[in-house]
N, C-alpha and C positions, 0 to 999 in steps of 0.2 A: 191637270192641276187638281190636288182635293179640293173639294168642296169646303167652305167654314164650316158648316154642320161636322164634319169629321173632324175637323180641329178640334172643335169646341168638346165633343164625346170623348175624345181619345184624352183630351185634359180632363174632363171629371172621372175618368177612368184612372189615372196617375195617382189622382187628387184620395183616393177610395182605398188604392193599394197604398198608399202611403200612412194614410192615420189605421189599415188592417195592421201593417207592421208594426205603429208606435205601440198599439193594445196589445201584440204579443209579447212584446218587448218589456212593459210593465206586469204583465203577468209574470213573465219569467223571472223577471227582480224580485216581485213577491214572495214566490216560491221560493228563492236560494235565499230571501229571511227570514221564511218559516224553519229553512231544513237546517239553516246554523244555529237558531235560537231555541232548538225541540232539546229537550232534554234528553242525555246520553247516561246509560251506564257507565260507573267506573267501578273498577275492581277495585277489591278491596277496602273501597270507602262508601257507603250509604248515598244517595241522592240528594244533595243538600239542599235543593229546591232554589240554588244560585243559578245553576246552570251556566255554558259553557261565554256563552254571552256575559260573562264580569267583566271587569278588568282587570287583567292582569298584571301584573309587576313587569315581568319579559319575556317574549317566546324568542327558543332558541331550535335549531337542526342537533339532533343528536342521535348518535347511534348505539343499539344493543350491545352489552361488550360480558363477558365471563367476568366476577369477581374480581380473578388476580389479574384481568386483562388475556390478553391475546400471547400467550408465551411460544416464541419462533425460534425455533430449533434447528441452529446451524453448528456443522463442522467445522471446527479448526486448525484442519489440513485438508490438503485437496488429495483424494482418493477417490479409488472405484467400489460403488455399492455392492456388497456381496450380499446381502440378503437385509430386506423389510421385513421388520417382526409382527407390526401392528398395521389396521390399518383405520378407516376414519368409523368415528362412534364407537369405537373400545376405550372402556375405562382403564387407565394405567395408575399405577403406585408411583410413589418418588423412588428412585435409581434402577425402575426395571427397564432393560433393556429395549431401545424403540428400533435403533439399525445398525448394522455391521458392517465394519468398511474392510476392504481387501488389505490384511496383516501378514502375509506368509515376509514381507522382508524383514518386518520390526521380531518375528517371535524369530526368527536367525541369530538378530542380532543378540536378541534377550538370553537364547541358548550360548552367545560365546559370551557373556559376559556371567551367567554361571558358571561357565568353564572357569573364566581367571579367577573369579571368586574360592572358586574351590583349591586354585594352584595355589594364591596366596594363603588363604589361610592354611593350607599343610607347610608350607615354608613358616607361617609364623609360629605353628605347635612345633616347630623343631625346636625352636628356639624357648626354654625353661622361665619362667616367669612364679616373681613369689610374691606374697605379701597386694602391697597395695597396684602391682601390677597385675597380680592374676586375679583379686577383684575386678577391676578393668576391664580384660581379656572377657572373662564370665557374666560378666553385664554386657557388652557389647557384642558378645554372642547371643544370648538371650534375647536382644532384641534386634537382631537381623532375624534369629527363628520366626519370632512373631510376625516381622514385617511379610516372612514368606506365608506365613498361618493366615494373614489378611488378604494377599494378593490370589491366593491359593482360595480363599472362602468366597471370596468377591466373585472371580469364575464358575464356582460352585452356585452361587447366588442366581448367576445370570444364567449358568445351564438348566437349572429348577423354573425362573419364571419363563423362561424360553418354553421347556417340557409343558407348563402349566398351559401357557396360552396357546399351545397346540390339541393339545386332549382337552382343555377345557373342563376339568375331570376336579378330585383333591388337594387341597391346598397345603396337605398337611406337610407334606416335603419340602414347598418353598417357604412354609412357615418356618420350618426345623432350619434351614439354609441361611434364610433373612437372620434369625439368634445367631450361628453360630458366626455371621460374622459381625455382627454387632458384639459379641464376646472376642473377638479377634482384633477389633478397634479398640477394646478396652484394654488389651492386654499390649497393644504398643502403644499405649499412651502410659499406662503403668512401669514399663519396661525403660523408656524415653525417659523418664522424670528419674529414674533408677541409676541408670546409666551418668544423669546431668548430677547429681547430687555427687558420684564419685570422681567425676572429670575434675571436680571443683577445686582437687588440693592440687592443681597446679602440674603433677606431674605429667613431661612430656611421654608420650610412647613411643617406643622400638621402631626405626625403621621399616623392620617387616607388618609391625603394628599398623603403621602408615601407608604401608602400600596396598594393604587388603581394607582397609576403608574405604581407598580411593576407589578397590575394586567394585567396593559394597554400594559406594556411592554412583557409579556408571552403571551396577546393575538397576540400581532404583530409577535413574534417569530412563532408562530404556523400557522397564515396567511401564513408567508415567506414560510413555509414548506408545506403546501398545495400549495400556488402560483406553486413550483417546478414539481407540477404533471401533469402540463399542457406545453407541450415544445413546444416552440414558434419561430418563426422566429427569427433570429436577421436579417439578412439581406432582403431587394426585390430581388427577382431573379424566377429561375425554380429550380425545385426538378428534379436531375439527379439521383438518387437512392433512393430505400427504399427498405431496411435490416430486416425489423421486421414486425410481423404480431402479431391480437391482440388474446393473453392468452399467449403471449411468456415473458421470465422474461428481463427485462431490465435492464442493467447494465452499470458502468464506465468502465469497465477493459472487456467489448466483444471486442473481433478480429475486428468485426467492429460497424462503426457507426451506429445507428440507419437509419439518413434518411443525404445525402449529396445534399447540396443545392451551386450554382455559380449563376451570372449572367450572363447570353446571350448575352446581350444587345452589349459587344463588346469581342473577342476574344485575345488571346495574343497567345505567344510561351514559354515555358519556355525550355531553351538550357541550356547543363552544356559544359562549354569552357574549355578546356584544359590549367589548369593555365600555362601552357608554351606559349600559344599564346594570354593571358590574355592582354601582352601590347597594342596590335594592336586594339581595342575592346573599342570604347568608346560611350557615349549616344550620339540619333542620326543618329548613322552610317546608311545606307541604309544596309537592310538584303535582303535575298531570302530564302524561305520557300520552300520546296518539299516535297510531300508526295507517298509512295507507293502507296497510293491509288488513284493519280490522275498520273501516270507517266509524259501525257504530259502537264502538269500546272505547273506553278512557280507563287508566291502568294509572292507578295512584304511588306516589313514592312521595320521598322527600332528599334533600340538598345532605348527601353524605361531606362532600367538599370542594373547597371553591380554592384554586390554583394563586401560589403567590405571585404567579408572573403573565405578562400581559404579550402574546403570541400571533402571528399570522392564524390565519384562517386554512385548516385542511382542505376544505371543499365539500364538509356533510350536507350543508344545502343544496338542493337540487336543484341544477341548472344553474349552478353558481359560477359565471363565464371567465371572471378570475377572482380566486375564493385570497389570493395572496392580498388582496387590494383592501381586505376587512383586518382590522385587530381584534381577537377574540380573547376571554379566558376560559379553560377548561373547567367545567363542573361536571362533577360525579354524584349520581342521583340510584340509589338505594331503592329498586321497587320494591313494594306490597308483596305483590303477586304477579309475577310476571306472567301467568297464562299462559296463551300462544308465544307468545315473543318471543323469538328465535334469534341467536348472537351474528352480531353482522347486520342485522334488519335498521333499516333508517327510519327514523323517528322522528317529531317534535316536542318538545316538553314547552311547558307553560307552570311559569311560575306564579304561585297565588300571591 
């Protein structure tokens, strides 16, 4: 059996670690008031001597995004990738060429529908045409030339920036390429308006007239549908992703994009605000940006816009176990100076 003497030591012994723990414990509080209350750099804006410790209007989770946003880049048929032209951190132009899908059936097709093209139209110059018919005939010739002067410059267009981002070399060829088919665009809209001014007086055309339209119009259908094999920019920006590799099958309905393209050029925030503190929240306001990955930096912006509609929650809060269970609205926040901040990177903004 212990002795009471051991009882009694081994209780002021408890008794000792117990108030050693409270003092650490108070220490440590201290500290994490010191380190939120210490004043922080922010970019872009001077040290107000407010420090981070105000009060704010509202903090919200938000994340880095490109300018025009995150642009995802899918095909509109399902095919097989013949070849990736770009890959991620290349700057691209609007309509240069990103990837090529397997075409050997659509340009088949495109060759037999030149073919009827050409049958018809010898069957329609058999047949003599005068006055306000063979205007007609002459403008409607004119601008099927053109429409091939466009579809023909367009290839040319793509074979130059292709050429280009391979040598990496003078631009001065896809420069020459990019004119001539912006001059080839003008010249069937020119032609187009030409053409609709003379159809106006009503008179119907010739049979043979008729049936090499209809040619002219299957050959253009089958153009459109080769054109879709070549995916092209819509935007200028950088290629932040690429999804696919070539002999892989391409499709509308993949998990993901093919290739995601933003622009660099200047950074925002996208925040979801807690529709309850939606009032306080307007274009303008001065924001602050913090990121984990910069602890001691604050990165100033301000309220570019605040959404008219009230939305579940995505999930940019961290450890958010169901983000569907929050109403948010989206605000877009315009930084200063983005510095490090990299698109994609999660954030918090705090509104002044």
């Amino acid at each position: 059996m212990p002795r009471i003497g051991d009882w009694a030591s081994w209780s002021r012994m408890k008794q000792r670690t117990a108030a050693v723990l409270a003092v650490l414990a108070s220490v440590a509080i201290l500290v994490a008031a010191v380190w939120i209350v210490q004043p922080r750099k922010i970019v872009g804006v001077p040290y107000d001597g407010a420090g981070p410790d105000k009060r704010w209007q509202a903090v919200a989770p938000g994340r880095v995004v490109p300018r025009t946003g995150e642009i995802q880049i899918t095909p509109v048929v399902v095919a097989l990738v013949d070849e990736v032209l770009v890959k991620p951190n290349d700057a691209v132009v609007v309509g240069e060429p990103l990837i090529r899908l397997k075409d050997d059936e659509l340009r088949a097709r495109l060759a037999a529908a030149d073919s009827q093209v050409d049958l018809r139209q010898k069957v329609r110059d058999e047949q003599r045409g005068a006055g306000k018919t063979a205007d007609r005939r002459k403008a409607a010739d004119a601008l099927s030339d053109a429409d091939t002067e466009l579809f023909d410059a367009r290839a040319k267009c793509d074979t130059a920036a292709i050429a280009w981002r391979r040598r990496g070399g003078s631009d001065a060829e896809l420069r020459a390429a990019r004119d001539a088919f912006s001059r080839a665009q003008e010249a069937v809209k020119t032609r187009a308006a030409a053409l609709h001014d003379i159809q106006e007086d009503g008179t119907l055309p010739t049979q043979a007239e008729a049936q090499l339209e209809v040619a002219r119009a299957e050959r253009a259908v089958a153009r459109a549908a080769l054109d879709k094999m070549t995916i092209r920019a819509p935007i200028a920006g950088t290629v932040l992703q690429v999804n696919v590799k070539a002999g892989e099958t391409a499709a509308p309905s993949a998990p993901q994009p093919l290739i995601v393209l933003g622009d660099l050029s200047a950074l925002r925030v996208r925040a979801e605000v807690d529709d309850r503190d939606i009032g306080s929240i307007k274009s303008g306001q001065p924001v602050v940006v913090r990121a984990a990955a910069f602890p001691d930096r604050e990165f100033a912006g301000k309220v570019a816009s605040v959404a008219p509609i009230v939305a579940a929650a995505s999930g940019l809060a961290r450890g958010s176990p169901n983000p569907t269970d929050v109403d948010v609205v989206e605000v877009m926040i315009d930084l200063a100076s983005p510095g490090p901040l990299a698109s994609g990177m999660q954030v918090d903004a705090y509104f002044r």
